[in-house]
Biopython code that builds the backbone (N, CA, C, O; Angstrom):
import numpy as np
from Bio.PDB.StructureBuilder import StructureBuilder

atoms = [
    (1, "UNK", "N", (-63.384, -6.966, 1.441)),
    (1, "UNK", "CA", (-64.178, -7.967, 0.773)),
    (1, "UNK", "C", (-65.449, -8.229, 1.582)),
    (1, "UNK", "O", (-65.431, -8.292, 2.811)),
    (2, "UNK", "N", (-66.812, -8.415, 0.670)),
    (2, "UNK", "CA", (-67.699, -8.660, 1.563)),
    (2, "UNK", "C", (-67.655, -10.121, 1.559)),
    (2, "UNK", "O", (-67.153, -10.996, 0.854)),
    (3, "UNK", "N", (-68.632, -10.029, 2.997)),
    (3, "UNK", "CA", (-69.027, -11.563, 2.877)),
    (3, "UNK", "C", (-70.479, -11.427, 2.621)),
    (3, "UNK", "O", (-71.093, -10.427, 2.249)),
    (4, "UNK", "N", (-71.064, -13.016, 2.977)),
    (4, "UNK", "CA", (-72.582, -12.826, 3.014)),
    (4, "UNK", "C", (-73.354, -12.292, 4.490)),
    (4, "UNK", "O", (-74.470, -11.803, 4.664)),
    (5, "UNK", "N", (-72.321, -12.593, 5.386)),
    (5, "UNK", "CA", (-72.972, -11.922, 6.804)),
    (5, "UNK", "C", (-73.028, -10.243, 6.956)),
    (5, "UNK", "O", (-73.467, -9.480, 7.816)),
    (6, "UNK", "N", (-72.316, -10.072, 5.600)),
    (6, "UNK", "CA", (-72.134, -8.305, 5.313)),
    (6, "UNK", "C", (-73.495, -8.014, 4.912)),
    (6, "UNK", "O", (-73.970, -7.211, 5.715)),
    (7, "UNK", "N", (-74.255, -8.303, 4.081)),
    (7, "UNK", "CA", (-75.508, -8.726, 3.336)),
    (7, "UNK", "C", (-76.604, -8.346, 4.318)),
    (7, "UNK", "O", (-76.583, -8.852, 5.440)),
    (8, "UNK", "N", (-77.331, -7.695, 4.058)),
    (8, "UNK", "CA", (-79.096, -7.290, 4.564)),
    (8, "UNK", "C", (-79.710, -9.268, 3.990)),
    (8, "UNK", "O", (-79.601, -9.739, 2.858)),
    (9, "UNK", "N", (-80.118, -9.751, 4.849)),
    (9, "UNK", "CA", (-81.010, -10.918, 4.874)),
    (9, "UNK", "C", (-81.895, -10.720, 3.589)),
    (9, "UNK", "O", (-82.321, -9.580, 3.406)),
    (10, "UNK", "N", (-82.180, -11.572, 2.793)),
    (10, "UNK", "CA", (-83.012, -11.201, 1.640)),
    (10, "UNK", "C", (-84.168, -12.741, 1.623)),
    (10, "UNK", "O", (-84.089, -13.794, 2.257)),
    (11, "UNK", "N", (-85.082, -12.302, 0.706)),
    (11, "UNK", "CA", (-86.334, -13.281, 0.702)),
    (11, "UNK", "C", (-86.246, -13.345, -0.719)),
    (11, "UNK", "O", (-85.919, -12.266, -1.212)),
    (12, "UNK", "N", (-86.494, -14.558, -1.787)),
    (12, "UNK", "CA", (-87.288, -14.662, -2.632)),
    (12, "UNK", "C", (-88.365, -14.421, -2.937)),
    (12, "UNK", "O", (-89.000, -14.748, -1.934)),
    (13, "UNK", "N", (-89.315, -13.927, -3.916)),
    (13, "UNK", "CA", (-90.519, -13.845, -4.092)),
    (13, "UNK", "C", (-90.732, -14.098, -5.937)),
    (13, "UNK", "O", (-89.884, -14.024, -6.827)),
    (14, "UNK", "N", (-91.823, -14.330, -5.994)),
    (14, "UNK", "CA", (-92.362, -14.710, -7.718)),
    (14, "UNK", "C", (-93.115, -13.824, -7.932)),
    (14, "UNK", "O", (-94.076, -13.584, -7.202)),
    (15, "UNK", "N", (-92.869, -13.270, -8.814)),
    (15, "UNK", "CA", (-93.359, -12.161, -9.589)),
    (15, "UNK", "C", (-93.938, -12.608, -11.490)),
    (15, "UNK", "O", (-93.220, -13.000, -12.410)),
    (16, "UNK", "N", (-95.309, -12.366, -11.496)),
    (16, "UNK", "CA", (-95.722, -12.440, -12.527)),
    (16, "UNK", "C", (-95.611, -11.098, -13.024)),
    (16, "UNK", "O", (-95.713, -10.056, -12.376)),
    (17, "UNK", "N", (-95.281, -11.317, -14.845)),
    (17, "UNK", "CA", (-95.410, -9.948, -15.145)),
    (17, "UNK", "C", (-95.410, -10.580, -16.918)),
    (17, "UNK", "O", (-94.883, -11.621, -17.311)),
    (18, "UNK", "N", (-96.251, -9.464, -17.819)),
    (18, "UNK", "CA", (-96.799, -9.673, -18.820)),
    (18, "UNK", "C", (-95.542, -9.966, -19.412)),
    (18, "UNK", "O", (-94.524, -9.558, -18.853)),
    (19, "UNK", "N", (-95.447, -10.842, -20.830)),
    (19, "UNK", "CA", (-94.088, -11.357, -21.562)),
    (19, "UNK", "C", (-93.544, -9.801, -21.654)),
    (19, "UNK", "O", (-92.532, -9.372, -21.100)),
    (20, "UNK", "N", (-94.425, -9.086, -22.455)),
    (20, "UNK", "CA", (-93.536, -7.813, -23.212)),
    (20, "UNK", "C", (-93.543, -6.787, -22.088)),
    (20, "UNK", "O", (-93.426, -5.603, -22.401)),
    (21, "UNK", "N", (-93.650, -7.071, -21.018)),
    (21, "UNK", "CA", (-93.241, -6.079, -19.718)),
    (21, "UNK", "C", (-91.692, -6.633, -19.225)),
    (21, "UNK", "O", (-90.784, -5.890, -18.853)),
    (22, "UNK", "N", (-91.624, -8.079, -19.314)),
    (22, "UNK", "CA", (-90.361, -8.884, -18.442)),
    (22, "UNK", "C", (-89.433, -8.513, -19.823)),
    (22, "UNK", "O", (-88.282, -8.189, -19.529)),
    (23, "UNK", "N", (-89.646, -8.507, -20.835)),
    (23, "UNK", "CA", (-88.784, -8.465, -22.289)),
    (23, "UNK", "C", (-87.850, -7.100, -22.034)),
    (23, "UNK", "O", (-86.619, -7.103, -22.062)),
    (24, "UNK", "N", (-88.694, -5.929, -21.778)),
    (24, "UNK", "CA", (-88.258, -5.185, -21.510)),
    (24, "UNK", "C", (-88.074, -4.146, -20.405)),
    (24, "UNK", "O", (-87.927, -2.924, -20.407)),
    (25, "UNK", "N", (-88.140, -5.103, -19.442)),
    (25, "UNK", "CA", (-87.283, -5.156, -18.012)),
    (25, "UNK", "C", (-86.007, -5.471, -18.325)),
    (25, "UNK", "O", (-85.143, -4.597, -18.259)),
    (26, "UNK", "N", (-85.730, -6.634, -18.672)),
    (26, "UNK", "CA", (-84.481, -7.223, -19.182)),
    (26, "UNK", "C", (-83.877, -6.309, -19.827)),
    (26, "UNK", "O", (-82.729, -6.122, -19.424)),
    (27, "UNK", "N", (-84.177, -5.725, -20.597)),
    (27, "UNK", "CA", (-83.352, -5.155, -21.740)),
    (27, "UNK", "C", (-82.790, -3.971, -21.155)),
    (27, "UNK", "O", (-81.687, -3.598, -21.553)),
    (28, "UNK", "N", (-83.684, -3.026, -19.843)),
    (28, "UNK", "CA", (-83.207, -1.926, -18.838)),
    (28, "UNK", "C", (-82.302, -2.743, -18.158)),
    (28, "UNK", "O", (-81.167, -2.742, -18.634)),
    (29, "UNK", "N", (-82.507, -3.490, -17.104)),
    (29, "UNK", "CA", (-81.592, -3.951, -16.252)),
    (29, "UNK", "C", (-79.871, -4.301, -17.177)),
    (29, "UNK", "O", (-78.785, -4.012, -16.675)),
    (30, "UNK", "N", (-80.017, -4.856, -18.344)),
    (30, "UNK", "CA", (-79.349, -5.050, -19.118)),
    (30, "UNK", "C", (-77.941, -3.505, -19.536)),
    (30, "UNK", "O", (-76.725, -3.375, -19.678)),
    (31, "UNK", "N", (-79.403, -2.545, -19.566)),
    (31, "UNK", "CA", (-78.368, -1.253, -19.674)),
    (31, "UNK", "C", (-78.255, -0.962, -19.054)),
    (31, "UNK", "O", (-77.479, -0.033, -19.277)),
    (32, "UNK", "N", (-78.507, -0.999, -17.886)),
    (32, "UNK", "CA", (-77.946, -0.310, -16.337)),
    (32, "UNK", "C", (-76.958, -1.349, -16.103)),
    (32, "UNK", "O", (-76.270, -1.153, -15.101)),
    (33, "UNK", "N", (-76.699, -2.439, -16.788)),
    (33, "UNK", "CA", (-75.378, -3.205, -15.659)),
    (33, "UNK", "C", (-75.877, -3.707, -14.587)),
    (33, "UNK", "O", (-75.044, -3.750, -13.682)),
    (34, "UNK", "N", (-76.976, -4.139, -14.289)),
    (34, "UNK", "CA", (-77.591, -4.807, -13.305)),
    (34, "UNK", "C", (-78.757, -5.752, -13.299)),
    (34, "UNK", "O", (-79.498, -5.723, -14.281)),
    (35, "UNK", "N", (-79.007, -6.557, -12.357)),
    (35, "UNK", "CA", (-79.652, -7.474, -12.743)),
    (35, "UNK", "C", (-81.346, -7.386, -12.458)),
    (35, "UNK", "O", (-81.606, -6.648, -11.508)),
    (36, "UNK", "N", (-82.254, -7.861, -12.959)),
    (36, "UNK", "CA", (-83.930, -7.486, -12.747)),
    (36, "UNK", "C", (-83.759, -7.581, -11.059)),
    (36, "UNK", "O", (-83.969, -6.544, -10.429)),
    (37, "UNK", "N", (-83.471, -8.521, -10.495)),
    (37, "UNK", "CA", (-83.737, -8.417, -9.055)),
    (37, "UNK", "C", (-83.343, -7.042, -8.456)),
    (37, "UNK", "O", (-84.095, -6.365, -7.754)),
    (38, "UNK", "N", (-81.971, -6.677, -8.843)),
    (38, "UNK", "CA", (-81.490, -5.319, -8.074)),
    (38, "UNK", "C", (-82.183, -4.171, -8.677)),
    (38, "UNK", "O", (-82.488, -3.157, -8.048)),
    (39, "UNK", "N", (-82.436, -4.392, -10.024)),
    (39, "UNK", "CA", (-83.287, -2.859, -10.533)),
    (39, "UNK", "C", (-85.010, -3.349, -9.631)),
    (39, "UNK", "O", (-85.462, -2.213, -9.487)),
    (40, "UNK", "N", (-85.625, -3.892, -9.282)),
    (40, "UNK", "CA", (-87.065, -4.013, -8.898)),
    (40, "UNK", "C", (-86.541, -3.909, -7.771)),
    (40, "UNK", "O", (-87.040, -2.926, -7.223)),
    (41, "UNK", "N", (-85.652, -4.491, -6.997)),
    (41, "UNK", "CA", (-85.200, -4.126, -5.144)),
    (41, "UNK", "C", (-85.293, -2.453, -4.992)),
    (41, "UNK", "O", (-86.079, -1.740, -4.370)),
    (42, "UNK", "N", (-83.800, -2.064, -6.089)),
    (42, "UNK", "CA", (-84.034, -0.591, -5.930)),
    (42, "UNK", "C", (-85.002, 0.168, -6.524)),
    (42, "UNK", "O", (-84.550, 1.256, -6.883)),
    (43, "UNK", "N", (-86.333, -0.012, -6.800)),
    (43, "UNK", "CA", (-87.371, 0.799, -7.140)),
    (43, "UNK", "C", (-88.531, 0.338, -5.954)),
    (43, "UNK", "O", (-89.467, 1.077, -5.649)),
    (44, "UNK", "N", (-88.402, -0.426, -5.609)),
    (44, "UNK", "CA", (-88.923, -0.962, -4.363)),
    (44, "UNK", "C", (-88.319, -0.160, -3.301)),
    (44, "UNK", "O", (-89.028, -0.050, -2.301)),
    (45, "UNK", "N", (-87.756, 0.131, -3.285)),
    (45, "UNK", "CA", (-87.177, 0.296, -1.855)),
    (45, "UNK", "C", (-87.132, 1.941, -2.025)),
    (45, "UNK", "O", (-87.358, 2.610, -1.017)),
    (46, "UNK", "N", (-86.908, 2.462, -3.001)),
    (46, "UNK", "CA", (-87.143, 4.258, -3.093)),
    (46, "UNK", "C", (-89.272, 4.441, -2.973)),
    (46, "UNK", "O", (-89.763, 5.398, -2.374)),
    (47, "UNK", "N", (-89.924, 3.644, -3.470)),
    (47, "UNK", "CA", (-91.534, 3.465, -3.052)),
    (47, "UNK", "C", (-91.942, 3.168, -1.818)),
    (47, "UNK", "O", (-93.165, 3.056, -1.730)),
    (48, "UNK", "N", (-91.199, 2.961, -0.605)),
    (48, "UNK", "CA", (-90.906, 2.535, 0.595)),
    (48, "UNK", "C", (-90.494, 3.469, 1.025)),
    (48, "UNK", "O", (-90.932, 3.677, 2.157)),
    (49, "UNK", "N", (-89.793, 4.225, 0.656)),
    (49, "UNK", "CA", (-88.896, 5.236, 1.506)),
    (49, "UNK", "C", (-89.961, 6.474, 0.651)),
    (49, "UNK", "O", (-90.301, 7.221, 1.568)),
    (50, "UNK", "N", (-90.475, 6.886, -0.389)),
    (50, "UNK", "CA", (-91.141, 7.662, -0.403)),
    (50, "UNK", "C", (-92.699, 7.832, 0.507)),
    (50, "UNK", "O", (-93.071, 8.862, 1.070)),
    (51, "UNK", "N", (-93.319, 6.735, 0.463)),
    (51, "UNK", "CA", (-94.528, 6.468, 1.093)),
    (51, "UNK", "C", (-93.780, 6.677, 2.894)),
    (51, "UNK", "O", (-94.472, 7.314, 3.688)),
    (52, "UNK", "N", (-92.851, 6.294, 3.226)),
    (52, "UNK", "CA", (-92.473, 6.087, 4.667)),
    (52, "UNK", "C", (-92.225, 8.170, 4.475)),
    (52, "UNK", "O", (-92.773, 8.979, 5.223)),
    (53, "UNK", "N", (-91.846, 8.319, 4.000)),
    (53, "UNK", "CA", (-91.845, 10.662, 4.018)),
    (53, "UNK", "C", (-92.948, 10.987, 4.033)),
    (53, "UNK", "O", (-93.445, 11.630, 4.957)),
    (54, "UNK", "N", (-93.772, 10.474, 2.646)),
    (54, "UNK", "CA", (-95.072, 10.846, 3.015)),
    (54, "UNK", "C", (-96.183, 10.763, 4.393)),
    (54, "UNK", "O", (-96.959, 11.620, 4.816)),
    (55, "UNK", "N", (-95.955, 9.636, 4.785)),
    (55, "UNK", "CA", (-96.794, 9.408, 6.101)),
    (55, "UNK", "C", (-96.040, 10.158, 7.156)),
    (55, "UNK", "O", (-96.842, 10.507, 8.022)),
    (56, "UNK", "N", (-94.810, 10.549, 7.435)),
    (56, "UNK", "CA", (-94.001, 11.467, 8.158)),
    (56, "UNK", "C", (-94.671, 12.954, 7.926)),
    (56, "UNK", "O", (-95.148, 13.597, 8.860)),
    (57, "UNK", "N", (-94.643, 13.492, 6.359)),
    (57, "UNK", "CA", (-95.069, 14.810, 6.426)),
    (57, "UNK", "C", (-96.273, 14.704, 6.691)),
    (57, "UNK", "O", (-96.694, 15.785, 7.103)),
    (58, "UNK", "N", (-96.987, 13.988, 6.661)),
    (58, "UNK", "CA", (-98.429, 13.994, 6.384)),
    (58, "UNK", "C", (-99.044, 14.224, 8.007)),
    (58, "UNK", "O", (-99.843, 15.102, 8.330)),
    (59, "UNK", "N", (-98.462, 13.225, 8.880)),
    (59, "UNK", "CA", (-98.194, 13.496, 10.566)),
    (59, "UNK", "C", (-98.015, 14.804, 10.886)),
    (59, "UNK", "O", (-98.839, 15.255, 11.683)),
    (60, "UNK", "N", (-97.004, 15.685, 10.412)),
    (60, "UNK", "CA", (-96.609, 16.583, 10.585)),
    (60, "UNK", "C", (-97.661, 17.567, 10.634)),
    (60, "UNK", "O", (-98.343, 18.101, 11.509)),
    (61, "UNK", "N", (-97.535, 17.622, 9.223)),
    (61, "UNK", "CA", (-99.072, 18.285, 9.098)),
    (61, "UNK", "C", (-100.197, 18.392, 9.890)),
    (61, "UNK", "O", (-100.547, 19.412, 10.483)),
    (62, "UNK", "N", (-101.009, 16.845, 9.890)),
    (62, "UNK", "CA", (-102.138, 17.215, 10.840)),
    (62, "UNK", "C", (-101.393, 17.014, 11.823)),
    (62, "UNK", "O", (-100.749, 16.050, 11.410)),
    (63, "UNK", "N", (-100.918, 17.282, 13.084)),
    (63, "UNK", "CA", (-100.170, 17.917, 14.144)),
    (63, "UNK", "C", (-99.927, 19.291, 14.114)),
    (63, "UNK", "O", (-99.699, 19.879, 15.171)),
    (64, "UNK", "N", (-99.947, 19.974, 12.888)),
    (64, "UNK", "CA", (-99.486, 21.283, 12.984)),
    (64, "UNK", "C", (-101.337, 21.430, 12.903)),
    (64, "UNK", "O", (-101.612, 21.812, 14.041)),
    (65, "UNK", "N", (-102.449, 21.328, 12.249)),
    (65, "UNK", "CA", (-103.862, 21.736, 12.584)),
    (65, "UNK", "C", (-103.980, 21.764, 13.229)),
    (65, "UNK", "O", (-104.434, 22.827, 13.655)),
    (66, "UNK", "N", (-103.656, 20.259, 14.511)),
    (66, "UNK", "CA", (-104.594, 20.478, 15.798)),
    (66, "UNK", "C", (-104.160, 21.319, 16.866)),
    (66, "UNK", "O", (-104.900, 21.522, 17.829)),
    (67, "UNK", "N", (-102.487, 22.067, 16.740)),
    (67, "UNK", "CA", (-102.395, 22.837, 17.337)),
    (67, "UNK", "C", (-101.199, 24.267, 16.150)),
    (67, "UNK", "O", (-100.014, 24.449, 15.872)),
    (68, "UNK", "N", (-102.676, 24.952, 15.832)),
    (68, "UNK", "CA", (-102.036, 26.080, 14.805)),
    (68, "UNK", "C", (-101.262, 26.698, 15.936)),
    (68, "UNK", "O", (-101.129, 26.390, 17.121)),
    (69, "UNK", "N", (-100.593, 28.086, 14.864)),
    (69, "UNK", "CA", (-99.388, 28.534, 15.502)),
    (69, "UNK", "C", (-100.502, 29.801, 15.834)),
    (69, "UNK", "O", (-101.627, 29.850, 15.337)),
    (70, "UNK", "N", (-99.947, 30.792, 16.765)),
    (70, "UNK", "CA", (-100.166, 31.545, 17.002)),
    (70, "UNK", "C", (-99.747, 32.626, 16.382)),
    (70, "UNK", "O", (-98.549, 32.874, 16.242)),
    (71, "UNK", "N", (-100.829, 33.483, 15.888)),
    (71, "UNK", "CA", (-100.554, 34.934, 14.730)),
    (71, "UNK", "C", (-100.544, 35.868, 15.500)),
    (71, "UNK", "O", (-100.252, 36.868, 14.843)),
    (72, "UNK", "N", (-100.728, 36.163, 16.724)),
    (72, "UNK", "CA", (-100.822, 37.188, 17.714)),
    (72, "UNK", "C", (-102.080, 37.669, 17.982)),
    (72, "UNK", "O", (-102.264, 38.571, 18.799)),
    (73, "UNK", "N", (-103.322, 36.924, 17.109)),
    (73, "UNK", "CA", (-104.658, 37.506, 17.663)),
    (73, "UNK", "C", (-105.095, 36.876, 18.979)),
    (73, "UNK", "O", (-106.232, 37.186, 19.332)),
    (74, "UNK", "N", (-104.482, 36.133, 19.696)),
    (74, "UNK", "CA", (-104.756, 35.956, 20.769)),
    (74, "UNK", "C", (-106.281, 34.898, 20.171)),
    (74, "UNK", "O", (-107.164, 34.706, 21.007)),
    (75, "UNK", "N", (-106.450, 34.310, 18.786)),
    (75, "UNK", "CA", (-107.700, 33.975, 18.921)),
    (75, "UNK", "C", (-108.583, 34.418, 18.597)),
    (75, "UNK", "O", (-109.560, 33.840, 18.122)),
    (76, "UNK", "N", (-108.404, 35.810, 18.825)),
    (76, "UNK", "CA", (-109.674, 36.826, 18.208)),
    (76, "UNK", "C", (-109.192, 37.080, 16.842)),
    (76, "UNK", "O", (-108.007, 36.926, 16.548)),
    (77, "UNK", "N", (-110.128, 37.484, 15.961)),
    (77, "UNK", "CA", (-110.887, 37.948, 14.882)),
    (77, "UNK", "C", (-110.177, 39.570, 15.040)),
    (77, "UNK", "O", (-110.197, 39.896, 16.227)),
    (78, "UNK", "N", (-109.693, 40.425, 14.331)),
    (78, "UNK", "CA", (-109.938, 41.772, 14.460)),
    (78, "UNK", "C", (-110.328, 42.945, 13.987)),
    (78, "UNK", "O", (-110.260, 44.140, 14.273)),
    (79, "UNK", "N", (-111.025, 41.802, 12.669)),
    (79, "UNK", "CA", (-111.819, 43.091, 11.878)),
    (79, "UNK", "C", (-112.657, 41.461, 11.379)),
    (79, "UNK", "O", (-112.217, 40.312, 11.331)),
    (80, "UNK", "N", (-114.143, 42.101, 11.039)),
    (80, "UNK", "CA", (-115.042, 41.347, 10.301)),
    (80, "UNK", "C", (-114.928, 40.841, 8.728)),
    (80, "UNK", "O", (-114.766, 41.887, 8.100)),
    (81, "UNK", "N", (-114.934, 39.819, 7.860)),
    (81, "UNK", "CA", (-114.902, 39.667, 7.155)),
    (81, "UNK", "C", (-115.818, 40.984, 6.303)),
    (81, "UNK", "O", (-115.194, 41.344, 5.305)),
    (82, "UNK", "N", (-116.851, 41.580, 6.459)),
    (82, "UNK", "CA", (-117.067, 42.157, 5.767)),
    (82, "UNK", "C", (-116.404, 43.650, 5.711)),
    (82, "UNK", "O", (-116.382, 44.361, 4.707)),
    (83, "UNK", "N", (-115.832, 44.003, 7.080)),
    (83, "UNK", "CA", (-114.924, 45.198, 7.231)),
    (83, "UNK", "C", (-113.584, 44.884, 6.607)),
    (83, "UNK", "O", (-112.674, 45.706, 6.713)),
    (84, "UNK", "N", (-113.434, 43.920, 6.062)),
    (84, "UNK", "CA", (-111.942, 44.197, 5.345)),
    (84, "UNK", "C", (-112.075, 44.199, 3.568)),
    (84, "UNK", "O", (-111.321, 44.558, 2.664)),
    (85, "UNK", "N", (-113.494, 43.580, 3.627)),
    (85, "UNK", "CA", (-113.626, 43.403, 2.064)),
    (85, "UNK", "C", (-114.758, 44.339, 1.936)),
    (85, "UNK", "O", (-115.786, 43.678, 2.084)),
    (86, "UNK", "N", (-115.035, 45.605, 1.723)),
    (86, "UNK", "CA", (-115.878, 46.387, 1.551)),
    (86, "UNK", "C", (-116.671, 45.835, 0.370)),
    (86, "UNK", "O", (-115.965, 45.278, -0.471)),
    (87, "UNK", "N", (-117.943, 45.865, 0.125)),
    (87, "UNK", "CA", (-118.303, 46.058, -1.265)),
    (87, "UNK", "C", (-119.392, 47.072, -1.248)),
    (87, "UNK", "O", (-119.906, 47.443, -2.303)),
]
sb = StructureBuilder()
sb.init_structure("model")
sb.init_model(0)
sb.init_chain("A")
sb.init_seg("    ")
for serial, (resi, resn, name, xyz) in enumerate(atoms, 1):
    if name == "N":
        sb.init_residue(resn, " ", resi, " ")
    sb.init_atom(name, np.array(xyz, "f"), 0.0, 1.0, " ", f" {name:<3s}", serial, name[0])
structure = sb.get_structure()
């Protein structure tokens, strides 16, 4: 059985939202078996965790520019752009 000390700490907040947007919020939360707070928590919280990957890969990334991998040219060039593309 939980208790409430089982519970992640939670905040209230007020949320405006157009009549025929909240109408049919209700009517989803309604078919999911859950309530507007837990369907907007859990879409909140997957927009959080997507943006928190994104800024992870995104790190990644420029970290991998400022130090590319090594292709074995040592750096050098080994044929000229125009020696490989004849025209």
């Amino acid at each position: 059985m939980k208790t409430t000390s089982d519970r992640p700490a939670t905040q209230n907040v007020t949320l405006a939202l157009p009549k025929g947007v909240l109408t049919r919020v209700k009517v989803l939360a309604a078919e999911r078996g859950t309530s507007i707070s837990a369907l907007l928590a859990g879409l909140l919280e997957e927009t959080v965790a997507r943006d928190h990957a994104f800024r992870r890969a995104r790190e990644r990334g420029l970290a991998a520019l400022r130090k590319p991998a090594d292709l074995g040219t040592r750096g050098r060039r080994p044929a000229s752009r125009d020696d490989l593309h004849e025209r």
